[in-house]
C-alpha positions in Angstrom: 89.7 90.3 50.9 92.4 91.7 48.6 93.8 94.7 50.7 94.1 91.7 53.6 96.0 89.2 50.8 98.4 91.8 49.6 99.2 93.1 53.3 99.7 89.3 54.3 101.5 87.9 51.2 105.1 89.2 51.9 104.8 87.9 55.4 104.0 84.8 53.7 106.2 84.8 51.4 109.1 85.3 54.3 107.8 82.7 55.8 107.9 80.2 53.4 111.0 81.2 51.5 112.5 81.0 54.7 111.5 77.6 55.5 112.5 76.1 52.2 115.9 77.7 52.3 116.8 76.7 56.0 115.5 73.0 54.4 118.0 72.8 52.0 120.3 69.7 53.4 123.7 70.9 52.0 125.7 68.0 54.2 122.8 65.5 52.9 123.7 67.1 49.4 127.0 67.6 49.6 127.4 63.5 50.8 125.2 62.5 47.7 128.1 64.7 45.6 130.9 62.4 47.2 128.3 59.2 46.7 127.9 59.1 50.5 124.6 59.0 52.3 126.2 61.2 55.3 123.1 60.2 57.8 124.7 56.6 57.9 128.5 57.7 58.7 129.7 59.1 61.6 127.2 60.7 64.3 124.5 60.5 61.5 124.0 64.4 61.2 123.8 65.9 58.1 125.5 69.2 59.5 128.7 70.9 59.5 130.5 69.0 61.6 129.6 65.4 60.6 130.6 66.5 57.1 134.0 68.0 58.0 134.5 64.0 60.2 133.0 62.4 57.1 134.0 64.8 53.8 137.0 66.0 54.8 137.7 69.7 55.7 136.7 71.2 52.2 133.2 69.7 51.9 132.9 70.3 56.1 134.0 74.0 55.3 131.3 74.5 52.6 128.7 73.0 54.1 128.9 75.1 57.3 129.4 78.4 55.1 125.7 77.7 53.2 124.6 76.8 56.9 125.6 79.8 57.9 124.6 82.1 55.1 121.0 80.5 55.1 120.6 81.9 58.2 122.3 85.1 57.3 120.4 86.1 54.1 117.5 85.6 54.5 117.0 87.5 58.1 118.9 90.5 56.3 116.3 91.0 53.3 113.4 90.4 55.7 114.8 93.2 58.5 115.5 95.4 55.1 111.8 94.7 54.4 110.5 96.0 57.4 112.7 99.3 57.1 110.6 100.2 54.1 107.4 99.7 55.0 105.2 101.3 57.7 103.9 98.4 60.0 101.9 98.0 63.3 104.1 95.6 64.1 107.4 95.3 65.3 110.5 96.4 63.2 111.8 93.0 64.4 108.8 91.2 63.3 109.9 90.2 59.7 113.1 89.2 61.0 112.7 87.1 63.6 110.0 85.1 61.7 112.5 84.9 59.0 115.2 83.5 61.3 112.4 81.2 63.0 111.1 79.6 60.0 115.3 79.2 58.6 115.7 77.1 61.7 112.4 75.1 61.6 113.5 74.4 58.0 117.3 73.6 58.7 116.1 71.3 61.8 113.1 70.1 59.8 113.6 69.5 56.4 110.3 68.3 54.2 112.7 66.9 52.1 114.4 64.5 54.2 111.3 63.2 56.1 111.5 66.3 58.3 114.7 64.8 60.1 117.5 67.3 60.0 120.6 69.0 61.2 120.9 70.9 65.1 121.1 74.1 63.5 124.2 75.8 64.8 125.7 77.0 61.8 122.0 78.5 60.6 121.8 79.7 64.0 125.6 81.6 64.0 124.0 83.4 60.7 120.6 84.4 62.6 123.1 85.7 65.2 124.9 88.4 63.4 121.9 89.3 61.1 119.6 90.0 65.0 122.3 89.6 67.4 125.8 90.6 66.8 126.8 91.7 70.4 125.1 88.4 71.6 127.0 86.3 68.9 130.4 87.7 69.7 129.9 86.6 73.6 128.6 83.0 72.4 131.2 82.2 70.0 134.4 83.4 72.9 132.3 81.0 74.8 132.3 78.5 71.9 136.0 78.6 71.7 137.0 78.2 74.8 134.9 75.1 75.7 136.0 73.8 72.6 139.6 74.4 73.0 139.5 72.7 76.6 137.1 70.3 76.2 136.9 69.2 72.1 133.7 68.7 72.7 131.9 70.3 69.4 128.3 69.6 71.2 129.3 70.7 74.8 130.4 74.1 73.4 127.1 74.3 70.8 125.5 73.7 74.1 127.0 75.9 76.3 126.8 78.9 73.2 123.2 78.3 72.6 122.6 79.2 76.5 124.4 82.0 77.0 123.0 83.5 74.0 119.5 84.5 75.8 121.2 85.6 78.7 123.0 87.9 76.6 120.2 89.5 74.9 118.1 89.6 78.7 120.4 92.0 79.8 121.1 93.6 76.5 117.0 93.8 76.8 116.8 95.4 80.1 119.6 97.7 79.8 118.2 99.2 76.6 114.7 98.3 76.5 115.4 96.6 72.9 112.4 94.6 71.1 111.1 91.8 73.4 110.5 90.0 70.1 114.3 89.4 69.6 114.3 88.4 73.2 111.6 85.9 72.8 113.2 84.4 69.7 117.0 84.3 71.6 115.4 81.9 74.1 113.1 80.0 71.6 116.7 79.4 69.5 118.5 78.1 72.2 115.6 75.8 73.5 115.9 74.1 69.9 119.4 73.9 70.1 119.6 72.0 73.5 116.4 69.9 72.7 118.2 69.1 69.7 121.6 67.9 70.9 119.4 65.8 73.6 121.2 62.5 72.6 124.4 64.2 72.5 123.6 65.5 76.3 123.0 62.0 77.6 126.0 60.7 75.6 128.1 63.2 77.7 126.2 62.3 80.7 127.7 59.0 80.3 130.9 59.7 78.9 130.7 58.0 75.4 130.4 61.2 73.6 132.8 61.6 71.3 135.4 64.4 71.4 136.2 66.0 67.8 139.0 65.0 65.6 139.5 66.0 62.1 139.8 63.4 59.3 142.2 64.5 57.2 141.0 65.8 53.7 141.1 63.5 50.7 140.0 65.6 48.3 
């Protein structure tokens, strides 16, 4: 029993570390700061952008940088993990659960009746930590729907697909870890079964497209 609790604590320990970072509401926190309960204003979020329409640009700014770094961090120690330690598993396997259990936190949170944000910003830092080529292709894409369209959840939308379809052919031209695949298209079902409301909202034209509210900080 011991050898098997100390072989399966650190994978544990990712796990839940993970989880309760990536549930950390910063835009929940950061309204409470401003005395605003951010799930009643604007599109009810608690994520990046909500904040930046609610907050202003400095608390929008903030919250999507600890978004982003949740994801980021976390991912990085576990994938330096698995460099120093021989496993039977996959090198990618700390990371990706890392990266999995972020998300399920950030979109999850215990703390706030395990209703949270859509994850984009944790999902950008997950990106570059696992998927740098595949980030760079998904946030071009991001832009440019963005810049046409000002749609913020079009272009999450249209970044979160692209983002297996990067690492599938990334996959079959180098044979990389089918775990990382796996996770690409887990992470970009969550994103689009997340901004559900916001798909039938465009479906019928009453989404609305992003303006800035000027910061009154």
């Amino acid at each position: 029993m011991v050898p098997v609790f100390a072989t399966s604590l650190p994978w544990l320990l990712i796990a839940g570390g993970s989880y309760l970072l990536g549930s950390i509401p910063a835009g929940y926190l950061a309204g409470r700061i401003c005395g605003i309960d951010i799930r009643t204003r604007g599109s009810g979020n608690i994520g990046a952008t909500n904040a930046l329409r609610v907050l202003g640009k400095g608390w929008g700014y903030s919250v999507f940088l600890f978004d982003f770094l949740k994801g980021l961090i976390p991912v990085l120690l576990a994938t330096h993990w698995s460099s120093q330690v021989a496993s039977i598993h996959p090198a990618s396997s700390p990371g990706v659960l890392a990266a999995l259990c972020v998300l399920l936190g950030h979109s999850f949170p215990v703390w706030l009746g395990f209703k949270g944000g859509k994850g984009i910003a944790s999902s950008a830092g997950v990106m570059v930590a696992l998927f740098p080529i595949a980030f760079l292709v998904s946030l071009v894409a991001w832009l440019l729907v963005f810049s046409i369209s000002r749609y913020v959840s079009l272009a999450s939308i249209v970044g979160s697909l692209l983002l297996p379809l990067t690492v599938g052919v990334l996959f079959f031209l180098h044979r990389t870890d089918w775990l990382t695949l796996l996770l690409s298209i887990l992470m970009s079902l969550l994103a689009v079964w997340r901004h559900r409301s916001n798909i039938e909202r465009l479906r019928l034209g009453t989404e609305p497209r992003f303006v800035k509210k000027a910061s009154t900080q």
